[in-house]
MIDO-890768 format. One record per residue (C-alpha): z, y, x; residue number from 0. Coordinates in Angstrom, 1 decimal. Each point is the difference from the previous one (the first is absolute). Example, Ala and Ser with C-alpha at 12.3 -4.5 7.8 and 13.67 -1.06 7.14 Angstrom:
        z        y        x   romi
      7.8     -4.5     12.3      0
     -0.7      3.4      1.4      1
//
This chain:
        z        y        x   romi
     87.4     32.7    -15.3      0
     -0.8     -3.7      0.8      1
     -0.1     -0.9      3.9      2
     -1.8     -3.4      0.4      3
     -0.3     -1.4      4.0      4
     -3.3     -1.8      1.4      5
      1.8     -1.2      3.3      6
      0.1      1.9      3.2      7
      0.3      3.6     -0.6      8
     -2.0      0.2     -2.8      9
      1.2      0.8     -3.5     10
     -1.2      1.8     -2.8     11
      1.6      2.8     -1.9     12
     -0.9      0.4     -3.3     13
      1.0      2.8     -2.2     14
     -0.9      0.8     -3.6     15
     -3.0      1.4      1.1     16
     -0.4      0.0      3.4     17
     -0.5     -3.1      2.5     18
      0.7      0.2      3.9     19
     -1.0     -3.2      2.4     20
      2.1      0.4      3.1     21
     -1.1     -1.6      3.5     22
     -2.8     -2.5     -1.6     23
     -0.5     -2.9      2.4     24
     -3.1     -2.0      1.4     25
     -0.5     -4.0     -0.5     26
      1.2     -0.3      4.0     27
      3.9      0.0     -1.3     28
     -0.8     -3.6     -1.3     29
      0.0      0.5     -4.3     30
     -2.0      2.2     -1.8     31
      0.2      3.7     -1.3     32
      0.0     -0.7     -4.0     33
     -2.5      2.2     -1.6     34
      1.6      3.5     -0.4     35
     -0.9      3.3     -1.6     36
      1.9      3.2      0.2     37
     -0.8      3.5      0.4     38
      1.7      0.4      3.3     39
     -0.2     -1.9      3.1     40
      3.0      0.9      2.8     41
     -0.9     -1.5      3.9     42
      2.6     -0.2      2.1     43
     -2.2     -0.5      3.5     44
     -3.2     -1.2      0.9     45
      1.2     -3.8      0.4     46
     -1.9     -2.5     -2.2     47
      2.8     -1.2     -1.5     48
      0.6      3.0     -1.6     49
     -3.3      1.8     -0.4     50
     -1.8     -1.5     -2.6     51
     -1.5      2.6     -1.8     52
     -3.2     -1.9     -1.0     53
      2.5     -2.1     -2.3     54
      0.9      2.3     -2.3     55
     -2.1      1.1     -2.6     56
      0.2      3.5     -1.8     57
      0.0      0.5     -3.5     58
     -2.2      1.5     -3.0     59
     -3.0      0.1      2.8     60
      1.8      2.1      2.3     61
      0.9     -1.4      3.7     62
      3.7      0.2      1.0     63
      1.6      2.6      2.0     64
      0.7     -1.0      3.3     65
      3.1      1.6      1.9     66
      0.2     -1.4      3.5     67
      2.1      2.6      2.3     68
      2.7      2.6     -0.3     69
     -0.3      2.9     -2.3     70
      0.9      1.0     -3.7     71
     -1.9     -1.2     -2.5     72
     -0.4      0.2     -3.7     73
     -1.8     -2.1     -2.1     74
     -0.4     -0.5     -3.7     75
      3.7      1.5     -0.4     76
      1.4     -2.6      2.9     77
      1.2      1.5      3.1     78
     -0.3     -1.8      3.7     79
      1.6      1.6      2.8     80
     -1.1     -1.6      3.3     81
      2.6     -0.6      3.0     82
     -1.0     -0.7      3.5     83
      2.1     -2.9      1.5     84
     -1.0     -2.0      3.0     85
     -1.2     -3.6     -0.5     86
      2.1     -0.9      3.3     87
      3.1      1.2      1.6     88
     -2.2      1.6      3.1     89
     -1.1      3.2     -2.6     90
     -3.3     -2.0     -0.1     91
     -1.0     -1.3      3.2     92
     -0.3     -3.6     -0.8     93
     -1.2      0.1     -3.8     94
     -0.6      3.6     -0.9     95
      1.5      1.4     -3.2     96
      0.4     -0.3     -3.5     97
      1.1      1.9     -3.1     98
      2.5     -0.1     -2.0     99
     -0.5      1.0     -3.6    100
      2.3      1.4     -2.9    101
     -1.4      0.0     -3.2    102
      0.7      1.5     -3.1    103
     -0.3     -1.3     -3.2    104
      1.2      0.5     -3.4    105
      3.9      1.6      1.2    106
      0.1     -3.1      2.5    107
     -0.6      0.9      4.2    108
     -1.0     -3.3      1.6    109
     -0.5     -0.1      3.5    110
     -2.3     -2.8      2.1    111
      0.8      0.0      3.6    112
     -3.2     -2.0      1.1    113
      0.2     -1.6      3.7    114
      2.8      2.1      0.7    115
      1.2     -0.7      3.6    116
      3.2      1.5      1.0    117
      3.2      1.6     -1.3    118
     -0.7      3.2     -1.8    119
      0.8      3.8      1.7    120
      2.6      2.2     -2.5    121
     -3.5      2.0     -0.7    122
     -1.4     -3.1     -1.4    123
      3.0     -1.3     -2.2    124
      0.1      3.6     -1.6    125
     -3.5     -0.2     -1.0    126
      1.1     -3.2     -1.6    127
      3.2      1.6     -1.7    128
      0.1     -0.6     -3.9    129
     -2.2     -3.2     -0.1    130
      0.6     -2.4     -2.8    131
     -2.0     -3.2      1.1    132
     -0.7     -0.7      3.6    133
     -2.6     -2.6      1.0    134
      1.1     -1.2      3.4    135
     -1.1     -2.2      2.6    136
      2.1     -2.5      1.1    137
     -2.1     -3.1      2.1    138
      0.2      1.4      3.7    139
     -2.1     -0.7      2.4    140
     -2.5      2.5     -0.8    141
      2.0      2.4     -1.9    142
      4.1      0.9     -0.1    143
      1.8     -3.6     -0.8    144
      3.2     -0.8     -2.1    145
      2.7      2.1      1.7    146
     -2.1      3.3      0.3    147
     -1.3     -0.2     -3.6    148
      3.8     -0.2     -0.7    149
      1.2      2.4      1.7    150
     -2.7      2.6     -1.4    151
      1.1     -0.5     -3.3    152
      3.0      0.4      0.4    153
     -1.4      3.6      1.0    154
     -2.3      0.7     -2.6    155
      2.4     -1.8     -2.8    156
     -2.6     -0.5     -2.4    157
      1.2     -1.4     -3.4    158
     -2.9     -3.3      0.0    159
     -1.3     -1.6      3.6    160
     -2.5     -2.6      0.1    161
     -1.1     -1.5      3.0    162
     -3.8     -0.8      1.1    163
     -1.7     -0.9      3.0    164
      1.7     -3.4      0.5    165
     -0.5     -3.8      0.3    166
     -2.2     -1.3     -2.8    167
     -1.3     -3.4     -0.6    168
     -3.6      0.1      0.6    169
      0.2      3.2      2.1    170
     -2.0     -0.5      4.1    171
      2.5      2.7      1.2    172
      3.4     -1.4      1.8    173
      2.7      2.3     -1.5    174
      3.7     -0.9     -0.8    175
      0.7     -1.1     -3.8    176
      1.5      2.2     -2.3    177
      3.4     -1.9      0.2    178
      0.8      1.6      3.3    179
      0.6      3.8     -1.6    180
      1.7     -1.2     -3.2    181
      2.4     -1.8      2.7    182
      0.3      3.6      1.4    183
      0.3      2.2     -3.0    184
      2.4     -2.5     -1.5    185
     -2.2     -0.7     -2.9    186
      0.3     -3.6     -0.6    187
     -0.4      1.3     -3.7    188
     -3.1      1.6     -0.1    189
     -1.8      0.1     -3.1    190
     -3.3     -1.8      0.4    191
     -2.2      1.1     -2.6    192
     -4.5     -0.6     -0.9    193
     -0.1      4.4     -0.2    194
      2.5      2.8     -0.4    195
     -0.3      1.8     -2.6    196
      2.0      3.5     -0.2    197
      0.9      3.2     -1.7    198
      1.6      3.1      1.6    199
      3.1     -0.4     -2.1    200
      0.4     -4.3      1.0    201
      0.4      0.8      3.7    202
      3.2     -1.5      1.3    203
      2.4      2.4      0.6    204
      3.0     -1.0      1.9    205
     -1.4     -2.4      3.4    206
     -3.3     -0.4      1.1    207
     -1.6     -3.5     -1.8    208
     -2.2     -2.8      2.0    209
     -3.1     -1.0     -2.0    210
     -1.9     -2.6      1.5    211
     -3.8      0.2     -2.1    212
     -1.9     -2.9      0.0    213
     -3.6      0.0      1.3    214
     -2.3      0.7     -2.9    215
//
């Protein structure tokens, strides 16, 4: 599995034979979407900064599948298990919600917590139980900051965490830099790295490892 990052909350999964696009964003952020192809396309809300379907092409003449709300779903021998969160810590009432996906591909679970909003109930951590990788946001303002994305891995305990939806150059939104949660996690040696690229068996096994991706 190779996990490459666009910027925001956008990344692409590719397997050996699958592709999945998650949260594909419009040219508002401030850079452009790189031109992407994959047979599935996850949406975390209906925010243009993360709904971009139009910029992702299918492949062999068939459009992508698009999953864009809770559910199970199976694709192509992927699976995608949607989670309702809250884009705000009001259940809603001042941005609406948004999903959390866990994927999984190849023996590896990844999860991509979108605009999650607030800490996470005990019924939402154990739907997260056993996941490898976890893509989590970490720029505040519009989603959970530094300290909560900290303290919710410390709940899941995934064995890889890398950060998104933070202070880029180039990106219109205001949202804290990524220094701010390695500061918090205690992760002043993250591995920066272009992709990741992973096997089931190469998963770190004794402490949970920073990877900071960058943008592609």
């Amino acid at each position: 599995m190779t996990i490459s990052w666009l910027g925001q909350s956008c990344f692409k999964i590719q397997g050996k034979d699958v592709a999945l696009v998650t949260d594909p964003y419009g040219a508002g952020v401030g850079f452009k979407l790189p031109r992407l192809s994959a047979q599935i396309v996850t949406v975390s809300h209906d925010h243009d900064d993360h709904n971009n379907i139009d910029g992702v092409h299918g492949e062999n003449g068939e459009n992508p599948f698009v999953i864009n709300g809770p559910g199970e779903y199976e694709v192509k021998g992927v699976f995608v298990y949607g989670i309702p969160f809250w884009h705000d810590k009001s259940e809603g009432q001042e941005r609406g919600g948004s999903t959390a996906y866990r994927i999984e591909m190849e023996g590896i679970s990844v999860a991509h917590l979108g605009d999650l909003g607030h800490p996470l109930s005990e019924e939402q951590v154990a739907k997260l139980d056993g996941v490898d990788i976890l893509l989590v946001p970490v720029g505040g303002k519009w989603t959970i900051g530094a300290h909560e994305a900290a303290e919710i891995i410390n709940e899941i305990e995934p064995r890889i965490v890398i950060p998104m939806h933070y202070k880029i150059p180039g990106l219109k939104m205001e949202l804290d830099p990524v220094d701010k949660f390695l500061k918090e996690m205690g992760a002043s040696k993250a591995e920066h790295l272009p992709k990741l690229k992973i096997v089931k068996k190469d998963l770190p096994q004794e402490e949970t490892k920073v990877i900071i991706l960058d943008r592609d």
